[in-house]
N, C-alpha and C positions, 0 to 999 in steps of 0.2 A: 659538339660534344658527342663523343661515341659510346656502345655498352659498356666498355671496360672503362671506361673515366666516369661513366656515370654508377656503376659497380659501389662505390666507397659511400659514394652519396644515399645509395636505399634503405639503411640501416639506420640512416637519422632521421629521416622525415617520419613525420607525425601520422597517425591514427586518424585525422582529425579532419573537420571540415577547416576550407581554407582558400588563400586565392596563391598560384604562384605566377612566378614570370620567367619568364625564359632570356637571358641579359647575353649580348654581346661582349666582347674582348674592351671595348669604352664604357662598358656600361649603361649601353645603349635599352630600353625595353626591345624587344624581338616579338614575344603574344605574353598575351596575360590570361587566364584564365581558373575558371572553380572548381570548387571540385569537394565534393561530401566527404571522400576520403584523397587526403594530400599523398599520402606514400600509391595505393590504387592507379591514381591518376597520372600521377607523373611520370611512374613507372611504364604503362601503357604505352608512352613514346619510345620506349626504347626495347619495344617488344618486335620485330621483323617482321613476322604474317601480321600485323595490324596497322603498318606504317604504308600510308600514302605518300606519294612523288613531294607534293609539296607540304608537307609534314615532314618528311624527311629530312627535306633542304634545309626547314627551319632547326630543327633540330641539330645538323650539321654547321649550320654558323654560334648555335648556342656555346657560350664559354663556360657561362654558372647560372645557376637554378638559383631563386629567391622566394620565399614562401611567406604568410603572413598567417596565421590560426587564428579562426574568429569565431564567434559564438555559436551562430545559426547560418542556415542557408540565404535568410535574407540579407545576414551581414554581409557574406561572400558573392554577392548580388549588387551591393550597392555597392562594394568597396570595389570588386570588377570594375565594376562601369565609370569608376571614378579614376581608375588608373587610364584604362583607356581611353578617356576624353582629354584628360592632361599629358599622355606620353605616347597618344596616339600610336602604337605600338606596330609594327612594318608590316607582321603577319595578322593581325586582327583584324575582322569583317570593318568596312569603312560604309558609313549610312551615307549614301548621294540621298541629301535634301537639302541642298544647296540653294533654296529660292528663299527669299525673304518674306513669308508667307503673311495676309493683313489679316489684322485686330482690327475688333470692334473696343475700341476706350472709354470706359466713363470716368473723365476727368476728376477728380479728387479738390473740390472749388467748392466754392459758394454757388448755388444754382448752377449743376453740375452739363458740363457740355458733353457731347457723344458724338464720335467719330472715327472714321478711317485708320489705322494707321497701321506703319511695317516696325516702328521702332516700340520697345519696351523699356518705359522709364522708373527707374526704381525710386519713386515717389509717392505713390497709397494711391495712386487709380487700380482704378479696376479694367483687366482686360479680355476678353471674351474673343476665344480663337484658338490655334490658326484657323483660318477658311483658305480652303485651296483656289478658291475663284472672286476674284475680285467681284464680276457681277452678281453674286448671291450675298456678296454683302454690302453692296449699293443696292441693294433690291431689298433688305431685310432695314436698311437705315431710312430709305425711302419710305420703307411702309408704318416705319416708328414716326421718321417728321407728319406721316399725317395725321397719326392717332392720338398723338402727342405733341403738342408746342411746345418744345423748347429752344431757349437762344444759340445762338453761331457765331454772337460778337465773345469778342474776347477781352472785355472790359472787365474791371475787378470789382465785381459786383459785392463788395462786402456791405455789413450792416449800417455798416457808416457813413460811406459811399453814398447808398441808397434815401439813407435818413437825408442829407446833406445836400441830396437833390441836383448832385453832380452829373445824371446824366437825363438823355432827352429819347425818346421813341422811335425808330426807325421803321422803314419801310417796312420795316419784316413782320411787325408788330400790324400796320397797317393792311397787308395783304392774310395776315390771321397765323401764319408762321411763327408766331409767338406771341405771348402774353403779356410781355411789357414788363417783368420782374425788375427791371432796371428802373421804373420809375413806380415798384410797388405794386403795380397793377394785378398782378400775379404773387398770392402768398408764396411763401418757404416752406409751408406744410404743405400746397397743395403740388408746390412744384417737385418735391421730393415722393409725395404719390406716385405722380408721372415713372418719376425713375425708376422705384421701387417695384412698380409695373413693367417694364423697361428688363428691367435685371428679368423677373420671370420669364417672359418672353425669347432673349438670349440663353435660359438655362433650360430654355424647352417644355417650359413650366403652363401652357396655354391656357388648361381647364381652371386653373387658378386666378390668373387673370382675369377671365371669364366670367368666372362666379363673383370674383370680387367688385366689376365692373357690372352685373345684375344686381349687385347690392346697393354701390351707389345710385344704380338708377331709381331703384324702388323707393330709396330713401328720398330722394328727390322728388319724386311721383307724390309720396305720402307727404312731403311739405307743401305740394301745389307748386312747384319748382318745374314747370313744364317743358321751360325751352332746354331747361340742362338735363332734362329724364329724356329730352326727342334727340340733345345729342350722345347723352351717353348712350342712346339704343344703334344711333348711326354706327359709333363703335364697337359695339357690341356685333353687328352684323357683317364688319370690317372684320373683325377678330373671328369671326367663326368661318368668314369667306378663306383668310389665310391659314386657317386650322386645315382648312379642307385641300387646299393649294399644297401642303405640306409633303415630305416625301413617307408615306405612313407603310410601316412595314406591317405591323398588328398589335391590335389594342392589349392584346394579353403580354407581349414583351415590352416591359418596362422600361427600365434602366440597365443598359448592359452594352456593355464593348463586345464588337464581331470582328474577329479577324480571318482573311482568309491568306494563302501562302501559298506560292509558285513559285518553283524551284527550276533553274536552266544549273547548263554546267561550270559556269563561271559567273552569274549571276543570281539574285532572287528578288521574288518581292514582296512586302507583305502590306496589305491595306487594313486600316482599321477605319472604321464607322462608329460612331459614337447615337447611342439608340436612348431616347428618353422621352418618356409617356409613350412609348408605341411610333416615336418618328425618328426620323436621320436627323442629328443637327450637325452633325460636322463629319467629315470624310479625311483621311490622310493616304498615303501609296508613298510608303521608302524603298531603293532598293537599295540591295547588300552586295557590295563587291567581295567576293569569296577572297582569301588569301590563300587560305590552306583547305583543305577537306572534312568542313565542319558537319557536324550532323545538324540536321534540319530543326533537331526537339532544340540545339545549345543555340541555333540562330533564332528560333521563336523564343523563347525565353527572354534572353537578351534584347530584342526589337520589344518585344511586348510591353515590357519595364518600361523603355525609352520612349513610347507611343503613348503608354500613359501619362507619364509626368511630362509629355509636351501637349500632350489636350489636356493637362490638369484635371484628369478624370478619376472622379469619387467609386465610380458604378462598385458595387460588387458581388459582379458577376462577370466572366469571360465566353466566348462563344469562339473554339480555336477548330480547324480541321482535323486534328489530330492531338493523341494525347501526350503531353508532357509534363514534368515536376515544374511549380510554380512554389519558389522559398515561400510567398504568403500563405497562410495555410488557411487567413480567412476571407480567402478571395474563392470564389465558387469556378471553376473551371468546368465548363460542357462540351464537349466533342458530340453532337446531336448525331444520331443518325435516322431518323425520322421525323416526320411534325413541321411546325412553323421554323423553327429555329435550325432544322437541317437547310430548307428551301432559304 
């Protein structure tokens, strides 16, 4: 599309925020992108001192312009990001994170099991991830099968089942790797403690556990319950050993995502870390294959969105190198430049 053919077209677009796309001669997407004001934006491609090499080319294969007006900035955020997942669009930044990255599962059962895995099944488990390194989550499942007994068979341990006297004890049971829930030995209350302990632990929740796991001891102590107040204290010393094991950045940063971003000239990357009660629980690094000449605020922006809802991260607070408009307006955005949260 050139000035003079795009000439007719500036007089109709909208005041508005918006998302448009850039469509080939089939109708193919070409980029998609946002934009506060749709007429502003659009317009800017076909300005000559602002057009780059490959900005240009895409503009040159463009046939017709396609716009959609939406409410807010978050709309034009999410409705972006949904076009370019589905129409993968020729000129739009492409995320290499191509690894099939593992979960932690807590199976959705009766006497729930916890494990490994690369696939997500849309069935009410719960899953806890990605982790970028396989051994820190055979190292964090390790350190739950000890603090915690629970089963690895895969029998249908219903209520019925169990009344019914359908199954029998195994070794696992007998080397102390589990409680024997299958022949009753182990309550449904006390087994869902476990988990519910479990869940904090993966949500980065530690001091919680902690106090929680001081509690039962005491109570225990106070009934003359000794053997279970000397092991819940073994646990208890378990848990504050891997408190400290932990990657701690500082007690006073809470909850909050830290991104940082390096830029090459056909390349970038940006890493997020996921920071709760003062530790690292999870790490990511995507990089961005440039297509066209995007500015670094429209790449952070867009990655950010995509970072969060794939660590299913609540935090809200951000920690970015640099300052950029963020559509959520109740999300706290910090560009540090001093203090803990600079370093």
């Amino acid at each position: 599309m050139t000035t003079e053919e795009f000439k007719p077209i500036f007089h109709t677009l909208p005041d508005e925020p918006g998302v448009y796309r850039f469509m080939d001669e089939n109708g193919a997407f070409l980029y998609v992108g946002k934009a506060k004001n749709l007429k502003k934006r659009i317009a800017s491609y076909f300005i000559k001192n602002h057009q780059q090499h490959r900005t240009s080319v895409m503009v040159g294969h463009a046939d017709h312009i396609e716009f959609t007006i939406v409410e807010s900035e978050q709309d034009a955020l999410l409705l972006e990001n949904t076009f370019i997942k589905n129409f993968q669009p020729r000129y739009n930044i492409n995320l290499k994170d191509d690894k099939s990255y593992p979960f932690i599962c807590i199976r959705k059962e009766n006497f729930p099991r916890i494990f490994l895995t690369r696939n997500i099944e849309r069935d009410g488990s719960e899953y806890f991830g990605p982790y970028t390194s396989v051994a820190r989550v055979r190292g964090i499942l390790d350190f739950i099968k000890k603090m915690f007994p629970l089963r690895t068979c895969n029998l249908n341990l219903s209520e019925k089942n169990i009344e019914a006297g359908k199954f029998k004890i195994c070794l696992e049971y007998h080397i102390g790797n589990c409680k024997g829930p299958c022949e009753a030995k182990q309550s449904k209350e006390d087994y869902d403690r476990s988990i519910t302990h479990i869940r904090h632990i993966l949500k980065g929740n530690l001091s919680e556990v902690i106090q929680n796991l001081k509690q039962e001891m005491q109570q225990y102590a106070d009934a003359y319950r000794f053997e279970e107040a000397e092991f819940l204290k073994k646990r208890l010393s378990a848990m504050n050993d891997y408190q400290s094991k932990s990657m701690v950045v500082h007690p006073t940063i809470t909850n909050v995502d830290v991104f940082s971003f390096k830029e090459e000239e056909k390349n970038a990357y940006v890493n997020c870390m996921r920071i709760v009660n003062g530790s690292v629980i999870q790490t990511r690094t995507i990089e961005i294959i440039k297509k066209i000449e995007e500015e670094k605020e429209e790449m952070m922006q867009y990655v950010v969105n995509e970072l969060r809802n794939q660590l299913q991260s609540n935090s809200k607070e951000i920690i970015v190198p640099f300052q950029f408009e963020f559509p959520d307006k109740e999300l706290l955005v910090t560009v540090p430049s001093r203090g803990d949260k600079k370093k």
